[in-house]
N, C-alpha and C positions, 0 to 999 in steps of 0.2 A: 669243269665242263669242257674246257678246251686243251686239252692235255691230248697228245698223241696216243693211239690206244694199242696197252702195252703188248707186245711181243707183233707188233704188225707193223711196226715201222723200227727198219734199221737205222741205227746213228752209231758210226765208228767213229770215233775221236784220234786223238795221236796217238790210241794204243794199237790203231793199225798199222803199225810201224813195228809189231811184233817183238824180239825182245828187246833191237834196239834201241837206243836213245833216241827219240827223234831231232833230226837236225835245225836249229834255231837261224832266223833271218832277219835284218832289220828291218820293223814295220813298216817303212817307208816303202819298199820293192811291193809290199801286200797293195799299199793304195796307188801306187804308177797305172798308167796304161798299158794295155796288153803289148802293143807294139816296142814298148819300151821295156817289157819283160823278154818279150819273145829274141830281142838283139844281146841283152845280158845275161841269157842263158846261151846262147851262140859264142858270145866270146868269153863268158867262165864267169864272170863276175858273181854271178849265183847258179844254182842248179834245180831242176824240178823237183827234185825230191824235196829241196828247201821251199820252195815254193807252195810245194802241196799240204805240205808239214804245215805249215802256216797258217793255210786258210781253216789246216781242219783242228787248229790250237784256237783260232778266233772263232771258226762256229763252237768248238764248244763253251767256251766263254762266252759268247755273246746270244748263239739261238738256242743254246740247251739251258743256259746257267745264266746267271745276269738276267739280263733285263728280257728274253725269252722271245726272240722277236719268230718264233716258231716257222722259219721260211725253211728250211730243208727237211726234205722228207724222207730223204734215203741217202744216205752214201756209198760210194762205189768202194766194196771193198777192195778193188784192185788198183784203186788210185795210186798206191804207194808204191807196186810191185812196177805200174806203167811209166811212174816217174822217173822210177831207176831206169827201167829201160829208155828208155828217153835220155836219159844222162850219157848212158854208156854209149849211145849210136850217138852222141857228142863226141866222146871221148874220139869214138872213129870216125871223126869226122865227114857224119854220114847223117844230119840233121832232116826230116820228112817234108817240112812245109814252113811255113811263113807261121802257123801255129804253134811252133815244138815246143812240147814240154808247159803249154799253157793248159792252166786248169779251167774249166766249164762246166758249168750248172745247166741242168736240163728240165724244164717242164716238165711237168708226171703225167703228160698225154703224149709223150714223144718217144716211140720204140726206142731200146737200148736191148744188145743183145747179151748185157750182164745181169740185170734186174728187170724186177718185172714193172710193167705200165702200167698204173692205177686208175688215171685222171680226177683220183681220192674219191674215188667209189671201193665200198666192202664188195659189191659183186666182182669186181678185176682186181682181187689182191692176188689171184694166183695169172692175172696175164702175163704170166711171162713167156714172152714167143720165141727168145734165141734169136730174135732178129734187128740189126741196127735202119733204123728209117733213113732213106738216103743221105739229109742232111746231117745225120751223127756220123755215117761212114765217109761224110763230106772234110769232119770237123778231124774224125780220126788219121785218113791220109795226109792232113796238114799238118798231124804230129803233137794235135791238142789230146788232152788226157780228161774224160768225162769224169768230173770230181763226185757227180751224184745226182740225183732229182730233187727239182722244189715242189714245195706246198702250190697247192692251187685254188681255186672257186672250183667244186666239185663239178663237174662234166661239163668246165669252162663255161661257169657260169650260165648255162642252160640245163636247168634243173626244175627253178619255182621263181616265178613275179616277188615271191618276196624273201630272196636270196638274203646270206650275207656273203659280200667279199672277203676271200680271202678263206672260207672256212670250208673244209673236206670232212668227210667222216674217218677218215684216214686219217691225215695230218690234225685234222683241231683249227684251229687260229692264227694265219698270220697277221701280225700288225706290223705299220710306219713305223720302222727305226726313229725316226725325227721326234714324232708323239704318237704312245702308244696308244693312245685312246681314238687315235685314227685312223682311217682304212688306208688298207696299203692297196685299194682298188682291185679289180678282176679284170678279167681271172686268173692272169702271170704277176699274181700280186707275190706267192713266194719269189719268184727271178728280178721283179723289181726290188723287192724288201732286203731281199741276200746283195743284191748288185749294189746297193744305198751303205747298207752296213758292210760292204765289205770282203763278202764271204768267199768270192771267185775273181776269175781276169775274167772272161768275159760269163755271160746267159745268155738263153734263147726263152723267148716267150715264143707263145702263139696269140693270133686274133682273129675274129668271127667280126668284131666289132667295136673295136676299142681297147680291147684287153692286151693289147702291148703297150698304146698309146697313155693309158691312162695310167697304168702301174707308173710309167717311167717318168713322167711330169712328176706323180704325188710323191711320189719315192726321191724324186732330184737324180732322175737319171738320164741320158740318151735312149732315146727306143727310137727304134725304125722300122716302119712295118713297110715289107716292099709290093712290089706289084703283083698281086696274085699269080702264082705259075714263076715266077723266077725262084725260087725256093721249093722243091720238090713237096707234096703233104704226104705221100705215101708212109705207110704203117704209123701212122699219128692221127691219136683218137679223134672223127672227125665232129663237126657240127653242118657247115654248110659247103657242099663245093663249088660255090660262084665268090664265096667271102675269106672262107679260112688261109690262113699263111703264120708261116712261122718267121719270127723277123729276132735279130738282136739286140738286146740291152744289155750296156756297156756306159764305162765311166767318160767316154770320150768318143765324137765322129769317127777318128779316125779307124777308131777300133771297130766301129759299126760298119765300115765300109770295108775294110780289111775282111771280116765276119763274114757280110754278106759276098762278098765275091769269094769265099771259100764253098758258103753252103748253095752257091746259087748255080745250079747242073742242072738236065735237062732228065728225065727219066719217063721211059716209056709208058710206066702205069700212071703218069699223069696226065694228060690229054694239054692241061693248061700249060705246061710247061714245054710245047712244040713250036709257041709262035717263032715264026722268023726273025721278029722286033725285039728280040730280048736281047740287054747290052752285054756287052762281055764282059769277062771278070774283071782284065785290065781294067778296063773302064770303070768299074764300079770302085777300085780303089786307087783309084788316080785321082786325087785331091789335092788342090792348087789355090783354093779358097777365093779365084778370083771371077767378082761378081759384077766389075765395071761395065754399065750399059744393059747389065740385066734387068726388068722390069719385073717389079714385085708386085701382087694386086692385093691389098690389106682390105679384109672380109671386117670391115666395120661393125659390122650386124650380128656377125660371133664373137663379139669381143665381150659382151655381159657388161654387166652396170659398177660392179665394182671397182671405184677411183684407182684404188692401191693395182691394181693389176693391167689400168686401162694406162695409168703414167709410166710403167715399169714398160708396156707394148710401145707406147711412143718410143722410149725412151731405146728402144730394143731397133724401132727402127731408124732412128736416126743414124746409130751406128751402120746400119745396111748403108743408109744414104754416103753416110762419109766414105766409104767405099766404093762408089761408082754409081752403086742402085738407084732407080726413078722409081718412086711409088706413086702407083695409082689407087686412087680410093674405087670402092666396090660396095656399095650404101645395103645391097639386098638379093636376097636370092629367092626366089618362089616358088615354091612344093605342092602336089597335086594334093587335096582336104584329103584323098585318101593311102595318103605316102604312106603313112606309121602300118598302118591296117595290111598295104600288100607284102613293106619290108619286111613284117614281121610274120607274114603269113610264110613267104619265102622260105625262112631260117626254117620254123616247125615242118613245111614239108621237106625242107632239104636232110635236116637232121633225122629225120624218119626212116627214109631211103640208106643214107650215109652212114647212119649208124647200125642200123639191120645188118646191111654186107660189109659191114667190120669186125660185128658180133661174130657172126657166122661163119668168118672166113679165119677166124684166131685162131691158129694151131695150137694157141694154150688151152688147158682144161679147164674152161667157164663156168663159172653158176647161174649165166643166162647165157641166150643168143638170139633175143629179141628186144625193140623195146618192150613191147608188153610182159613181157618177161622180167626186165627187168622193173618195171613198174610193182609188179607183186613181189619181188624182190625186196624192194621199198617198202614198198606196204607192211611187211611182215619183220620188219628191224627198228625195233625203238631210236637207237641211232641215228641210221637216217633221215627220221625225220620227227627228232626230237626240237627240231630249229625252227625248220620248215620244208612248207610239203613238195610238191612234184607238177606244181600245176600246168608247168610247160610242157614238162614231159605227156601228160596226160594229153593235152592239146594237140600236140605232134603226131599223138597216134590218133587222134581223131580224124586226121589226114589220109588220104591218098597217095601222101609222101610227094615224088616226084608222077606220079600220073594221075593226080587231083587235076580237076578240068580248071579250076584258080589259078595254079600253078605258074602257067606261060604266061598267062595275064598277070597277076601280080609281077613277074620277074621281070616281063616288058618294060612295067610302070615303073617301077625302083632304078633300072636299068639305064631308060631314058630319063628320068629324074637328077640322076647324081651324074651320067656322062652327059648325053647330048643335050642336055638342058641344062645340065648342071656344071661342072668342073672345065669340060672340051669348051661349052660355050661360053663360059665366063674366061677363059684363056686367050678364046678368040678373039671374044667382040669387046675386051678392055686390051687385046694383045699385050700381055702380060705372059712372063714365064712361066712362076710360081704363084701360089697362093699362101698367104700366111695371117695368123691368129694368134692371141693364146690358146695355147693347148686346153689348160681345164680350170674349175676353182682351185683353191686350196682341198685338198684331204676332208673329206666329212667324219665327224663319229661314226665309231662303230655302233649299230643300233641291233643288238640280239634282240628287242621284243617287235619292232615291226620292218625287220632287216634294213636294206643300203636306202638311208633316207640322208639326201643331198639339200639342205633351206635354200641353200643357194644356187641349185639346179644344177646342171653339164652346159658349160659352154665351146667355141672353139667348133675347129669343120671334119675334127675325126670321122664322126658317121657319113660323110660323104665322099670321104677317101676309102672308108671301106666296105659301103657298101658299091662304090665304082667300083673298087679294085686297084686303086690306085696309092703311088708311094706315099708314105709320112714320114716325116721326122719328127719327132719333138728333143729341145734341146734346152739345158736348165735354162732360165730366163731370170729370176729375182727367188726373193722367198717374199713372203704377204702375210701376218702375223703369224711368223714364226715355220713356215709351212710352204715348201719347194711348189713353184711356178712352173711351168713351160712354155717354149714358144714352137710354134708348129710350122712346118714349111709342107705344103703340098705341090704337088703337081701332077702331070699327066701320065697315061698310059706307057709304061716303058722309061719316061724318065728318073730314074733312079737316081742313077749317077747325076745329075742334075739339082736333084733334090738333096743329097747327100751333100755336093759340095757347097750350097748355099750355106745348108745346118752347120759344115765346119767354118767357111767363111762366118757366119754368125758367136760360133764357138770362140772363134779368134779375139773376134771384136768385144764382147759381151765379157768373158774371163769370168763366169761365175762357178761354182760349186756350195752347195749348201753340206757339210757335213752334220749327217744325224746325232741328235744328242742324247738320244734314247732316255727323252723324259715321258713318264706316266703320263701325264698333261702336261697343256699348253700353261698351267699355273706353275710348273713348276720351271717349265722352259725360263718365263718369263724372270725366275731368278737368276739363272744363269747368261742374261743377256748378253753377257760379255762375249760370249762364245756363237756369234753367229755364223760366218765365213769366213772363208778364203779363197784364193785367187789358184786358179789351178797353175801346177807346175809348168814354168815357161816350156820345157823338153814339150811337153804337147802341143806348141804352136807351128 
């Protein structure tokens, strides 16, 4: 049932390396930091070509064969030819960017002007536009080599109320490297599940609401979703444009911040990315870790009932304290009875609007250009909606879109909700820098009969970072039986860099990493208990 469906999804292994032998690396360079590949490719110590070779010998052992953790959707056949090339403007010491020669994994909603953009709908198998979305031609000039596209939650996870993460009619199923029988979360649940096992140097998710944040907790990774408009959305499948952003997950802060001040430009066709306030690149990657005198406000009230994750958060902030930080406690936050009703009304008209003039405007050859269109689309593919149905989508177009008379009024309420009632005013009046939480629970089962069913609910202030629009980090934190933790740092409008460096200062202090053990279950984890962590490599401090 969950098999990629054949002849419609590419996977090149190392036999893209055509009739050579491809070149062999030791697995240690596969698990570094990007920043610490990107300086050993600079002075020879290894080369991209070995690098690329690598990753695409471990996806096939590990997400085609093995244990099938189904997170890549596509590979770029030209990873290999670009490697070289990359090697060789080494050789002439003539390297592009702070990137070079680094391999990246792409969301399958993010234009690439090599293959086509899916966002794991059978309607956009043939979207391919010949066009790269600002931030890949961000990631290109810095001399990174797009290794291929991941699996996703089919049209980011805005499709049906009773979705499963992680599953496309395109890709099939990705699952948790750690335990397979758990969600690898939505809907950059392939770029968190491939960044956990290993598959690239750095990923790019995207998020409407959550779906960078929560891959990158359940997965045991860095996700950092930034401030809406510092990251260009252009030619990237949309859902909302007051929420969406594409942000990076990565094995380490530093890599997150390095990432983001490549892809973070300013581009005309986006309106959001014009403010005055936006930081510059220096700045976003100028980390120093020091947070002496910084005031942290700890969101008590999202921290959820569970012991095991609420001693792992003390325990997370202590380390801030030993560091300089003053925490102030923050007991509650108060939300209008009809927050859920406008937020959500929001999305469906926004996506109505947003997705119409992206249909329409694809210079690829479509099988829709509508949603309604694509809804009978739907309708008429046992596939599609062999799981589950479309009930969002139907919703959506029940809309107005953006000139529904609800519209302003909803986006008012949400608006003031999560900034000036919400994040701005909790900032102000505890005067506090950041905000911080656990990120999420543990990983839920995967539930194919009444899709993403969580016992122990979503906790943590994700949805108010992004329904503000404002930065997050999440940064590994603990594991909690058996099942990677995060810890969450928010803050304000524009504060990025800010946010970022607390997440690495935290990173410092904390030295966690969970590596996946790619057991069936949590029963069988439990055999091999010996195996739970280690301490990431000091070179990242």
């Amino acid at each position: 049932m969950w098999q990629k469906l054949t002849g419609i999804v590419l996977l090149i292994g190392v036999v893209s390396c055509g009739t050579q032998q491809p070149p062999s690396i030791d697995s240690k360079w596969l698990d570094m930091p990007a920043v610490q590949q990107a300086a050993a490719i600079k002075n020879g110590q290894i080369s991209a070509e070995e690098l690329v070779a690598g990753y695409l010998a471990r996806i096939d052992a590990l997400d085609n064969q093995g244990p099938n953790i189904n997170s890549i959707l596509r590979l770029n056949p030209d990873a290999m030819s670009d490697a070289r090339a990359r090697d060789a403007a080494i050789a002439r010491g003539e390297p592009l960017g702070p990137l070079h020669g680094i391999p990246v994994l792409l969301k399958d909603n993010i234009e690439t002007n090599d293959m086509p953009t899916t966002a794991g709908s059978l309607a956009l198998l043939n979207n391919d536009t010949l066009r790269d979305s600002p931030l890949v031609a961000q990631l290109r000039a810095a001399g990174a080599i797009i290794l291929g596209k991941t699996n996703l939650s089919e049209w980011a996870n805005f499709r049906s109320e009773d979705s499963i993460s992680g599953w496309s009619a395109v890709g099939g199923l990705t699952r948790n490297p750690h335990i397979l029988s758990r969600t690898a979360c939505g809907s950059s649940s392939g770029s968190g599940a491939a960044m956990a096992a290993g598959f690239a140097s750095l990923a790019v998710g995207t998020e409407t609401n959550g779906s960078v944040i929560c891959p990158s907790s359940m997965n045991g990774i860095v996700g950092f979703k930034p401030t809406v408009g510092l990251i260009p959305r252009t030619h990237i499948v949309p859902i909302s444009v007051t929420q969406d952003t594409a942000g990076p997950m990565t094995r380490s802060v530093k890599d997150a911040a390095l990432m983001t001040s490549v892809m973070a430009t300013t581009d005309p066709s986006d309106k959001a990315t014009q403010s005055a306030s936006r930081p510059s690149a220096q700045t976003l990657a100028a980390l120093d870790g020091d947070i002496s005198g910084l005031k942290i406000g700890v969101m008590r009230d999202s921290q959820g009932q569970d012991q095991a994750i609420i001693d792992a958060f003390n325990d997370s902030l202590a380390k801030l304290t030993a560091q300089g930080a003053e925490l102030v406690d923050i007991e509650s936050l108060s939300l209008p009875d009809d927050f859920g009703k406008h937020s959500y009304f929001v999305l469906l008209a926004e996506f109505k609007s947003t997705l119409n003039e992206y249909l329409e405007s694809s210079p690829a050859p479509l099988a829709v250009r509508s949603l309604q269109a694509l809804i009978d689309f739907n309708a008429a593919s046992e596939r599609e909606l062999q799981l589950f149905d479309q009930s969002i989508f139907a919703k959506s177009q029940a809309t107005d879109g953006l000139q529904d008379e609800e519209y302003a009024t909803a986006l008012q309420t949400v608006r003031t909700a999560t900034r000036d009632n919400g994040i701005d005013k909790l900032l102000k009046e505890y005067d506090v820098d950041v905000l911080v939480a656990p990120t999420n629970n543990p990983a839920f089962i995967i539930d194919s009969v009444y899709g993403d069913h969580a016992p122990a609910g979503f906790i943590g202030i994700g949805y108010l970072a992004a329904i503000a629009g404002y930065p997050h980090i999440t940064v590994p934190m603990t594991s909690v039986r058996d099942l990677p933790v995060g810890f969450s740092i928010v803050g304000g409008q524009w504060q990025d860099a800010r946010v970022l460096n607390v997440g690495y200062a935290f990173e410092k202090s904390n030295k966690f990493i969970k590596k996946p053990g790619f057991y069936p279950t949590r029963f069988e984890a439990l055999k091999n208990s010996a195996l739970p962590y280690r301490l990431m490599q000091s070179e990242q401090d």
